[in-house]
TORMARLUM-601397 format. One line per 2 residues: number of its first residue (from 0); for each residue x, y, z of C-alpha. Coordinates in pm, whole numbers. Each point is the difference from the previous one (the first is absolute). Example, Ala and Ser with C-alpha at 12.3 -4.5 7.8 and 13.67 -1.06 7.14 Angstrom:
BEGIN
0> 1230/-450/780; 137/344/-66
//
This chain:
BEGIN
0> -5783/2331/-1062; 347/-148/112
2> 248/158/192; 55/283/-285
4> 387/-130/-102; -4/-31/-419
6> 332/-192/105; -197/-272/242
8> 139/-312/-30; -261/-182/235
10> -201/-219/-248; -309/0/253
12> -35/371/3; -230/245/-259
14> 356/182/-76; 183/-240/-124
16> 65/-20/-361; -226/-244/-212
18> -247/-21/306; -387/-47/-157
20> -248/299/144; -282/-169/219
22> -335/110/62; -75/90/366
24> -159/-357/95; 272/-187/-173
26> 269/242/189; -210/-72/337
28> 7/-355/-35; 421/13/-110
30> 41/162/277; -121/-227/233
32> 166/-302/-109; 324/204/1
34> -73/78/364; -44/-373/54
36> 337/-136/-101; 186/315/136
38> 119/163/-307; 283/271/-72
40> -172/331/55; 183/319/-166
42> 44/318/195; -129/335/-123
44> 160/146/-264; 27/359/120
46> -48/114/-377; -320/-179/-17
48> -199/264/235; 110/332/-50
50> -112/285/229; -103/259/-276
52> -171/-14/-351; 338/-19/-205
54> -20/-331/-21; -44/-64/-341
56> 351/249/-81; 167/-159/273
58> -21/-364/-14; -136/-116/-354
60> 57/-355/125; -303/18/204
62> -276/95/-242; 141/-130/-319
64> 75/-334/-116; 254/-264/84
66> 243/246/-201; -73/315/88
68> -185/78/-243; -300/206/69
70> -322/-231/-178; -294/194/-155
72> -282/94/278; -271/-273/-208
74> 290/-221/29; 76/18/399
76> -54/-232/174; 105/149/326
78> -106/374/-51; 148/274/264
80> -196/27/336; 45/224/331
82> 128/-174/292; -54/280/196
84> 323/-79/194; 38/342/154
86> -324/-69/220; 118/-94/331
88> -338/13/195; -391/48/-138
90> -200/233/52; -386/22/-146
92> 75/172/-269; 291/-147/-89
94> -188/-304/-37; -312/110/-191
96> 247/158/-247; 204/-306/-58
98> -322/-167/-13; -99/211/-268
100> 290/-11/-178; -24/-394/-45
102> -362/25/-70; 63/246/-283
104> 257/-302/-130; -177/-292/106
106> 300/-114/149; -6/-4/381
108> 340/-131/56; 140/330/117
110> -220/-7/300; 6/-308/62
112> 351/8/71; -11/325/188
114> -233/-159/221; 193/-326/30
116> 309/249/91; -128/201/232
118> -288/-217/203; 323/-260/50
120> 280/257/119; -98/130/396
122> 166/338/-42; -213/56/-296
124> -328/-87/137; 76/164/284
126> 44/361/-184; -312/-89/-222
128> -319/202/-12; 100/234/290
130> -248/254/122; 289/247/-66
132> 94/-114/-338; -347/51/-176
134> -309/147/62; -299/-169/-231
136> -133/261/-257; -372/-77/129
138> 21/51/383; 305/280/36
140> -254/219/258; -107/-345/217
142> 152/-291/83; -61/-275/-252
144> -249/-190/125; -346/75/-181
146> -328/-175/44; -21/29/-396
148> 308/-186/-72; 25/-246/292
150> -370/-35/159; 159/-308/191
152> 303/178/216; -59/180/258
154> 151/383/11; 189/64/319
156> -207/312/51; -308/-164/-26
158> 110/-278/221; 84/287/254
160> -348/110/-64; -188/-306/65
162> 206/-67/326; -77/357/135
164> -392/-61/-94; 69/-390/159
166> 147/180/315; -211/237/47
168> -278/-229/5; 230/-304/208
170> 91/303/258; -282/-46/179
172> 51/-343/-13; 363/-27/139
174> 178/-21/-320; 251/279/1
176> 291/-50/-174; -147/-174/-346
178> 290/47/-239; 330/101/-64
180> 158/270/-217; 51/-35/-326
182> 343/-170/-96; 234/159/-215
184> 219/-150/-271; 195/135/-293
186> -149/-217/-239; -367/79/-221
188> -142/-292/101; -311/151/-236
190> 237/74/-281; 85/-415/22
192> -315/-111/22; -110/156/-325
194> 305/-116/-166; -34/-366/111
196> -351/66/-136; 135/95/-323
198> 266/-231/-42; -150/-296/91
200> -236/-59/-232; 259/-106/-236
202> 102/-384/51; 374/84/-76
204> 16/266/268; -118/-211/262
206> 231/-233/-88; 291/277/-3
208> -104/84/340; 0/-374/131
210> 329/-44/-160; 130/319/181
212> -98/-96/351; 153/-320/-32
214> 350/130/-63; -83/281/275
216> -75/-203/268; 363/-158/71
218> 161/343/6; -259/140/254
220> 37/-250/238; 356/14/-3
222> -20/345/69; -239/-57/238
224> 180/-270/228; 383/140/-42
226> -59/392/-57; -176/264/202
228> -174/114/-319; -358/136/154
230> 201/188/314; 224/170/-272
232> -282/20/-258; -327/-1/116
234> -141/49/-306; 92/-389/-103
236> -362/-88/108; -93/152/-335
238> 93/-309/-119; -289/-169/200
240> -229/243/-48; 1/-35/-359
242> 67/-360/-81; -298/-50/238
244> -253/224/-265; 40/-276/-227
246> -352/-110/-46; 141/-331/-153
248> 175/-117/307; -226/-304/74
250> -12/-165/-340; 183/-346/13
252> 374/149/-221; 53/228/294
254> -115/-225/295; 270/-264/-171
256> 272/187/-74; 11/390/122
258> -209/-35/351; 164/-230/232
260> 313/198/-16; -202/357/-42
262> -150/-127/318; 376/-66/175
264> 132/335/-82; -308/140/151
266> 34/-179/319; 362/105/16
268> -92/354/17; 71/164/330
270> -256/66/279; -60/382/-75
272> -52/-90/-331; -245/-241/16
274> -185/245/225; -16/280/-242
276> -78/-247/-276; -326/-113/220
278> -72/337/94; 9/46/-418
280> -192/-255/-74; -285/95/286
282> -50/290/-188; -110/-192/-292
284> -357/-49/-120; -145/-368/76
286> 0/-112/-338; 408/77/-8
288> 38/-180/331; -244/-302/-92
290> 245/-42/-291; 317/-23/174
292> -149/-239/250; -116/-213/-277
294> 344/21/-171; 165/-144/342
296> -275/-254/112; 3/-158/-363
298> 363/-16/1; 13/-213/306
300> -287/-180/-86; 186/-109/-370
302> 294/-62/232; -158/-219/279
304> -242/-196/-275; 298/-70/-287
306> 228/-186/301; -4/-252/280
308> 70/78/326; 55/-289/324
310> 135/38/316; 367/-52/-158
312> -91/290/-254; -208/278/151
314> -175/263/-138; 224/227/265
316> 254/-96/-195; -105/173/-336
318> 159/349/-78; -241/34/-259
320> -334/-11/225; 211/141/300
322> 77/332/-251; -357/27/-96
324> -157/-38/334; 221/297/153
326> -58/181/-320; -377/-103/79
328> 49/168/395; 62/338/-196
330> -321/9/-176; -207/-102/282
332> 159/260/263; -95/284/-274
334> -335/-190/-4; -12/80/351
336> 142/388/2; -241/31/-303
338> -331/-135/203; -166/164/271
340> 259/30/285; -51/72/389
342> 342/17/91; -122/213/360
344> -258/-183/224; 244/-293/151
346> -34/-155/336; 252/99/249
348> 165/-324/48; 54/-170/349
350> 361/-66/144; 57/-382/58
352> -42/-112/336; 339/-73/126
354> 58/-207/292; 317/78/236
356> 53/-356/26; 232/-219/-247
358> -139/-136/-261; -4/-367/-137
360> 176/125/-249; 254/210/197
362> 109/-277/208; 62/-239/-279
364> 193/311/-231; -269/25/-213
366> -149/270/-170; -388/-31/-159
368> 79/79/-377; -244/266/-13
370> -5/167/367; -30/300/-231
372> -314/-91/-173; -116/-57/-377
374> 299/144/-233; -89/287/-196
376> 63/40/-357; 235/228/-118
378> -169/126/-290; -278/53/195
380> 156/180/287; 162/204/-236
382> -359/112/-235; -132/38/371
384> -308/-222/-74; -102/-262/121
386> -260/-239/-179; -245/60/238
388> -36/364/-8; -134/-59/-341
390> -380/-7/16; -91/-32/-371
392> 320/-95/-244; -17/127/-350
394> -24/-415/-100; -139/-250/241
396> 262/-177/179; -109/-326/-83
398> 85/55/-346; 338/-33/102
400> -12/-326/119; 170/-243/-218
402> -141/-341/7; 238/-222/-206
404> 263/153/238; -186/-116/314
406> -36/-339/-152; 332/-111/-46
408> 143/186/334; 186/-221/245
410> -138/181/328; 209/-181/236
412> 310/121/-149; -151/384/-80
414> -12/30/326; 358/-137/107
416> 131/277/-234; -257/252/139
418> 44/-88/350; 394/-116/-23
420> 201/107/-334; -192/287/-61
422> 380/205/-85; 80/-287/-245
424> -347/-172/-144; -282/141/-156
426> -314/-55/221; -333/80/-193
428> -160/77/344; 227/301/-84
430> -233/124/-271; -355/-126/188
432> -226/186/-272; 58/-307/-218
434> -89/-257/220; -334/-98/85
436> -176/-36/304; 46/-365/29
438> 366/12/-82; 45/249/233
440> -176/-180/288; 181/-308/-44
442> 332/204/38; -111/125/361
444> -137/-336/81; 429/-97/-54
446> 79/278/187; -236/-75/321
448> 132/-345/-20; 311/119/25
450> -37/175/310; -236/-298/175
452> 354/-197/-69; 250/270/110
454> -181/18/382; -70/-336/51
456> 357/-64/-91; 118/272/173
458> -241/-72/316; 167/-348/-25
460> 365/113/0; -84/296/302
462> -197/-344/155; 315/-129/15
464> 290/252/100; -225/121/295
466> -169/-378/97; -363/123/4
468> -252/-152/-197; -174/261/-222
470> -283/-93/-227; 111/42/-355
472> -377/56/-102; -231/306/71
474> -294/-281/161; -330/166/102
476> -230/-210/256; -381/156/-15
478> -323/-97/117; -259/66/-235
480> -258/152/166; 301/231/179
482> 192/-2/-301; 77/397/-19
484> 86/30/320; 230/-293/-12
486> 175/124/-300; 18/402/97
488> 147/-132/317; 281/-250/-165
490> 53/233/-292; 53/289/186
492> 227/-140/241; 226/-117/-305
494> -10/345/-170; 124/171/352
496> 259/-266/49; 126/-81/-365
498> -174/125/-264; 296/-215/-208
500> -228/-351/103; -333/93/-225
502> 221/-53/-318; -4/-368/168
504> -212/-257/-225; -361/25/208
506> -122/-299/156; -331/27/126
508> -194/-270/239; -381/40/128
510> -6/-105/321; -138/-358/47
512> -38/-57/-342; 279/-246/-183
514> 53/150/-344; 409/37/-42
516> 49/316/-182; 165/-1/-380
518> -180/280/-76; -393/-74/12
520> 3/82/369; 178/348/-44
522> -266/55/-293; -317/-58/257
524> 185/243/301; 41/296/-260
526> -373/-74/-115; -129/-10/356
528> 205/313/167; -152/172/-310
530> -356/-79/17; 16/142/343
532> 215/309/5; -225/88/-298
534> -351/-55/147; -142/334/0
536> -135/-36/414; 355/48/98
538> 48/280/-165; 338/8/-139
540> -67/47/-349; -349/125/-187
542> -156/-217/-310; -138/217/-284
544> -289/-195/-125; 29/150/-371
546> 343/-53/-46; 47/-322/229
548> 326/157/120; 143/84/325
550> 126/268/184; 163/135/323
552> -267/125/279; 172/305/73
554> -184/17/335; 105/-358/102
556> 25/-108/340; 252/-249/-60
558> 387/44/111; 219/-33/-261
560> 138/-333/114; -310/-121/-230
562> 76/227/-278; 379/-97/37
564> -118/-401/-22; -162/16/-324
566> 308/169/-144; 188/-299/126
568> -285/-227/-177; 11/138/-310
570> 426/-2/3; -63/-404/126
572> -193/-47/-272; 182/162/-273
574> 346/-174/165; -166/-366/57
576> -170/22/-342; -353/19/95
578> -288/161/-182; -252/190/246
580> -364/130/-55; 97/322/54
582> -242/351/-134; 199/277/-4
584> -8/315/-236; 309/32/-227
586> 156/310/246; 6/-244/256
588> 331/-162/-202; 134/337/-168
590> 11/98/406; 186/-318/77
592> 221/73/-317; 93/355/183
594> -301/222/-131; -232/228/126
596> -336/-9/-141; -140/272/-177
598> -313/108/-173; 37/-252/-295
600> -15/-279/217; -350/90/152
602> -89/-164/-340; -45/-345/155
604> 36/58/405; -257/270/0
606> -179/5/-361; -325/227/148
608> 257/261/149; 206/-27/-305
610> -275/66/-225; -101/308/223
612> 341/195/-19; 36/-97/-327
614> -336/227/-33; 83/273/182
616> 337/7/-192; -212/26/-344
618> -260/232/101; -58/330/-218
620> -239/196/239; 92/210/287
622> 187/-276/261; -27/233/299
624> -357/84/-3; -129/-334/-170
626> 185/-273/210; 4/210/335
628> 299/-195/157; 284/68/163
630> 370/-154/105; -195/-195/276
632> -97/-362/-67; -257/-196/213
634> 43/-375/69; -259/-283/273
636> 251/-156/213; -70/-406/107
638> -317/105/203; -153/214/-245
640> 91/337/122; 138/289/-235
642> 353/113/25; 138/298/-147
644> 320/49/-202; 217/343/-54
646> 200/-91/-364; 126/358/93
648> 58/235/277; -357/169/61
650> -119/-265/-264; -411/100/88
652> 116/363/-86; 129/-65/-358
654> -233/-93/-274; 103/-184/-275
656> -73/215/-316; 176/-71/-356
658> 357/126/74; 73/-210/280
660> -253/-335/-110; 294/-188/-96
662> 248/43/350; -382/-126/148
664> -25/-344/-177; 387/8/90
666> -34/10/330; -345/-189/29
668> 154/-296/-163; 336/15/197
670> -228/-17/339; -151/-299/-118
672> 192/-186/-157; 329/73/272
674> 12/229/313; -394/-146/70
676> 153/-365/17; 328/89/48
678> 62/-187/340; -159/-335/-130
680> 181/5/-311; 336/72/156
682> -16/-317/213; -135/-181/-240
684> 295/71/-269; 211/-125/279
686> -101/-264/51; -5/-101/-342
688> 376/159/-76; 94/-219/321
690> -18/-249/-248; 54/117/-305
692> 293/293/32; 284/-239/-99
694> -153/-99/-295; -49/103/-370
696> -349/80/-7; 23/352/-49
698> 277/-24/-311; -155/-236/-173
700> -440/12/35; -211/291/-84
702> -336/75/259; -215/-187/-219
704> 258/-315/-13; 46/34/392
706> -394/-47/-8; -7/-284/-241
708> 267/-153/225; -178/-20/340
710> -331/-41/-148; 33/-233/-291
712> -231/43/-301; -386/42/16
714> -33/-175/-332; -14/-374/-20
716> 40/-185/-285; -77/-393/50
718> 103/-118/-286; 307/103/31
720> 29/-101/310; -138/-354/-194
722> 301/-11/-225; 262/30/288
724> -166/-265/225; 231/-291/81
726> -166/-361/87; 118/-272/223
728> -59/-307/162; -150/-177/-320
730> -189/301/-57; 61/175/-372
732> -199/261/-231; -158/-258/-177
734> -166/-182/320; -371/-8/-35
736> -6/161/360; 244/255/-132
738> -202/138/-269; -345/-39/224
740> 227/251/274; 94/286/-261
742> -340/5/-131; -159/29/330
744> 239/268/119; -57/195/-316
746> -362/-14/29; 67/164/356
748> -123/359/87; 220/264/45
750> 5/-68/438; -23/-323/-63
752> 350/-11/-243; 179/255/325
754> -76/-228/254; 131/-335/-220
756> 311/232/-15; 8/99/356
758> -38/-384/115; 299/-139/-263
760> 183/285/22; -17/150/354
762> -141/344/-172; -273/100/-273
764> 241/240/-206; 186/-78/-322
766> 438/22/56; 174/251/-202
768> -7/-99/-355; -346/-135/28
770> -153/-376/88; 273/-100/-272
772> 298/21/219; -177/-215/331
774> 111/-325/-19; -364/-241/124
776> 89/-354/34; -322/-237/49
778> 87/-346/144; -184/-330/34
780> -154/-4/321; -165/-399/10
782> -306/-127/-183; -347/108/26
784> -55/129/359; -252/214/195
786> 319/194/121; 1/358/-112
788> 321/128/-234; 287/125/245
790> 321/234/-69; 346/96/33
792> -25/355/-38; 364/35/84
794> 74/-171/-303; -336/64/-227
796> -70/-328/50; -350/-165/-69
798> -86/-374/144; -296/-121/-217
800> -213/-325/54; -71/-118/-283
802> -366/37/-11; -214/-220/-198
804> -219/262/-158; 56/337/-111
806> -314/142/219; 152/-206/324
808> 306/193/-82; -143/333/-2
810> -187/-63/313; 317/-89/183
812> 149/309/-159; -187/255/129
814> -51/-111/334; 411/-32/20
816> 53/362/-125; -308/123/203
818> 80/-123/375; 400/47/-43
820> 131/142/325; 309/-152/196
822> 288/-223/-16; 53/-390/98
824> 220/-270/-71; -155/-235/-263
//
């Protein structure tokens, strides 16, 4: 078109006297090699877009030829067209009658342009299909949203429907504040949707819009990081609202070249702002949120997998997948605020024990860097959610896990910036929806660490200012066969003293028994104090035989010293990296995580009961007369005998009829599942924070990844754990004795494989991430022998013989993993 000046003397430009007309791919192609070497570009001639229709009188120049003279209409070659200058933001109609206006010429230039002008320039989009500006002919009585049109979306009353039904229903079962309002914005976020549906069915439309968000992008961010715009304005989130409709967001042009900085403006927005863009987005249906998650998780993944990241370049490092995974935080919190919330039903938490004394600490001028506890997002704190009052999430929250992410993540340094330069790095710990469980483990395996080293070093320095000789380890002496005693006694002595010592590294030592203690020894003590505060004759806990799960006696004659001890086990474990054989129903960790059970979680701690209010929730008859029961509950005690239970004042005087069913299974499962065990469970969450309150546990797992954690995996997969093996001492895969060991342990049972793990290993559960991620060495252990296989279970270690027959070999085996109790000094 040129710049519109019949006197142009820039050879390189369509106005310029003598210049030959191009076709639009010949014009395209020009253009970019004139881009290349940096070429003259003309400004705008302001005679070459006029605002009205007059200009054919006015400027001649522009529609006829070189000369001015006005050409025959068979003979134009550059006919007259709208450029619809005088629109300065879009409305629906405004665009289906341009639309039809080029249609009815073939000739979609005009709106092309118009898009291209308006989708790049912020103050534009940002008055653009306003809820105040147009009303769409089809839904002027309702809010447009219909079934009909969009089967997909979700309507806002309809959502408000479903989560009245949903808590009517969950009120019985705790959950009492579901949802939030709905969230109101100026812009017809319907309206856009149909137009993007329109419009982008045409290849040269998607392109306009691709071109437009690459020129908007720079401006928003700069008035993003220098200019107040969203206090002053808070209708600038239009601008988010409606580039993020654009179904064509995750194809490769726009994860190249419009996304990564799409993604920067976004993450520039203020606080508020990206709370009532969440909140927005919650409101969505799943198919809407799906997408937007998919549009974020593919852009990092292109990112990650199209460079090369070291410990010189890190991933941290990388605006582009930083953007995107704070973009990605948006989408998963209104994931959460869109899922079935609890937000009510949280354990009171428990002051820390202070001691009057000075601390370590104190006397050097320290300070613990999180005396406070775990750090609290502020996104979060500001949606007031938290992760974990989410029972079911609109999309699974492993399906935002990003794997090629976790791959190439330096974990040591994630957690220097999460722990140290939080203000000035990125730290993906930051954003722990993305990581996996493994990833995430590994991070509080550095932080532990980190705190072993900062009291023995500290124990050393206080060692020396005051000239006593403190033991920089937390050392346990037991005798076996008094080994519960020996450790309630020592541990309970520490946790009155200085609770500060069990973040020590654990060394454990059986008494006349040799074995030095890297870590196999610690793994036998949990295994042992286990076994026995479990056995059912004591009577701490009770074993459901269908479920094979355990749960607190609520009539227990234990003191809570016990209860207390196996909090402190579990924190050991978790803190010294230990997997235990632990059986406890999910609630058990959602507790620990801060909340109360409720009727939902009867699903797996008490699936008969469960299934019984469940029943009398979904009965049709008469309640009252049918199920003759009332607001008291019966329960044996230890011995046998029946105790009685008032849920409510006079609870044997109030039957339970269809009105008030649901405060019933309310209060039922609150008895049971907290004021019932509500002394053990308090000293046992102490116990276990006595360890654990200083560290990120509770920011960065989920109940089911605290579980995973402490218990390892159920599911073992040899031959994984084949591939990882490492050989030494002469030994290698292809050794005849080699391949004669992997097929004999694959032929194993399923008791058979668990106790060759427990006897290598020190315990008969996979590590998080699976048998994949334990590192088994076997080692030449001397020719053919009678002497049984031995192990270093502190450091997976396996000393075979090498047997001179695969059937010798197995023999050996199995009598080595069957008779494996105690440690010596080989």
């Amino acid at each position: 078109e040129g710049c519109g000046n019949g006197a142009c003397t820039n050879e390189l430009c369509a106005s310029c006297l003598g210049f030959q007309p191009l076709d639009h791919n010949a014009a395209a192609i020009r253009a970019l090699e004139l881009y290349k070497m940096n070429a003259k570009l003309c400004g705008r001639h302001s005679a070459a877009f006029p605002d009205n229709s007059s200009a054919k009188e006015t400027h001649p120049t522009l529609l006829g030829d070189r000369h001015g003279k006005m050409p025959d209409h068979e003979d134009n070659l550059f006919p007259p067209r709208e450029d619809f200058r005088e629109v300065h933001y879009l409305t629906e109609e405004k665009v289906y009658e341009i639309l039809s206006i080029c249609e009815g010429k073939k000739d979609y230039s005009p709106l092309i342009r118009v898009i291209g002008r308006i989708f790049s320039n912020a103050d534009g989009l940002v008055q653009s299909f306003r809820k105040d500006k147009e009303q769409h002919p089809n839904t002027k009585e309702q809010h447009p949203n219909t079934k009909e049109q969009h089967p997909n979306t979700k309507e806002t009353t309809a959502m408000e429907q479903e989560s009245e039904a949903s808590a009517s229903m969950e009120g019985a079962t705790g959950s009492t504040e579901n949802r939030l309002g709905p969230v109101e914005v100026s812009v017809d976020i319907e309206a856009v949707r149909r137009v993007y549906d329109r419009l982008l069915s045409n290849e040269k439309m998607e392109s306009a819009f691709l071109n437009a968000l690459v020129y908007l992008t720079p401006n928003v961010e700069l008035d993003l990081t220098y200019l107040d715009v969203y206090d002053t304005n808070p209708d600038y989130l239009n601008i988010f609202i409606i580039v993020m409709e654009n179904s064509s967001l995750h194809s490769p042009e726009y994860l190249e070249m419009a996304m990564p900085l799409f993604c920067k403006c976004m993450s520039k927005l203020p606080l508020p702002a990206l709370a009532k863009l969440t909140r927005l987005w919650s409101q969505y249906s799943v198919e809407h949120i799906r997408r937007m998650m998919e549009t974020f998780q593919q852009l990092i993944t292109y990112t990650v997998i199209s460079n090369e990241y070291d410990s010189d370049s890190l991933v941290n490092d990388d605006e582009c997948v930083v953007a995107a995974a704070k973009c990605l935080k948006l989408v998963f919190y209104a994931n959460v605020l869109g899922g079935d919330l609890d937000t009510g039903h949280n354990e009171e938490e428990e002051p820390a024990s202070e001691s009057s004394e000075l601390t370590l600490q104190e006397l050097l001028g320290e300070e613990r860097s999180n005396k406070k506890g775990p750090r609290v997002d502020p996104l979060e704190k500001e949606l007031g959610v938290r992760t974990l009052d989410c029972r079911r999430p609109l999309i699974p929250f492993e399906e935002f896990v990003n794997e090629p992410l976790n791959d190439v993540l330096e974990m040591d340094k994630d957690f220097t910036f999460f722990k140290v330069d939080s203000e000035s790095k990125f730290s993906f710990q930051s954003c722990p929806f993305i990581l996996n469980a493994c990833t995430k483990s590994l991070g509080l395996y550095y932080d532990n660490r980190i705190s072993m080293y900062s009291e023995r070093r500290i124990t050393a320095l206080y060692s020396l200012v005051q000239g006593q000789q403190l033991n920089p380890y937390l050392r346990l002496k037991v005798r076996r066969d008094h080994i519960i005693d020996d450790a309630l006694v020592r541990l309970e002595m520490i946790a009155m003293e200085n609770p500060a010592d069990l973040r020590k590294q654990l060394f454990v030592e059986f008494e006349g028994e040799q074995g030095v203690d890297e870590g196999g020894v610690s793994k036998e003590f949990f295994q042992l104090v286990l076994e026995e505060m479990f056995n059912p004759d004591i009577g701490m806990f009770t074993y459901d035989e269908s479920t094979k799960l355990f749960w607190y006696n609520p009539s227990s004659l234990e003191n809570e010293a016990q209860f207390t001890l196996i909090g402190i086990i579990l924190g050991l474990a978790i803190y010294n990296n230990c997997i235990l054989d632990v059986h406890f129903p999910m609630v058990v960790y959602r507790k620990l995580m801060g909340k109360k059970g409720t009727y939902l979680d009867l699903t797996d701690s008490h699936p008969v009961l469960y299934q019984s209010l469940r029943e009398l929730l979904e009965y049709e008859g008469d309640v009252e007369e049918d199920m003759m029961i009332t607001f008291q509950i019966s329960q044996t005690d230890l011995f046998g005998d029946p105790i009685t239970y008032d849920l409510k004042e006079n609870g044997d005087k109030i039957p339970v009829n269809a009105d008030n069913r649901k405060e019933f299974v309310s209060l039922y499962s609150d008895y049971i599942l907290n004021k019932s065990v509500e002394r053990q469970f308090k000293a046992f969450r102490r116990g276990f924070q006595m360890v654990t309150n200083e560290s990120p546990l509770k920011c960065l797992f989920r109940p089911e990844e605290v579980e995973l954690l402490i218990c390892g995996s159920r599911n073992l997969d040899f031959q994984a754990l084949e591939e990882t093996t490492e050989y030494d001492g002469g030994y290698s895969k292809d050794c005849r004795i080699i391949k004669d060991f992997w097929e004999t342990v694959h032929s194993f049972g399923e008791e058979d494989k668990r106790l060759f793990l427990q006897f290598t290993t020190g315990t008969d559960r996979a590590p998080v991430g699976g048998l994949g991620k334990l590192k088994m060495i076997i080692a030449k252990n001397g020719p053919d022998t009678d002497r049984l296989p031995t192990s270093h279970t502190c450091f997976n270690a396996l000393l075979l013989p090498e047997y001179d027959s695969k059937e010798k070999l197995k023999e050996r085996l199995l009598k080595a993993i069957t008779y494996a109790k105690g440690f010596g000094m080989l």
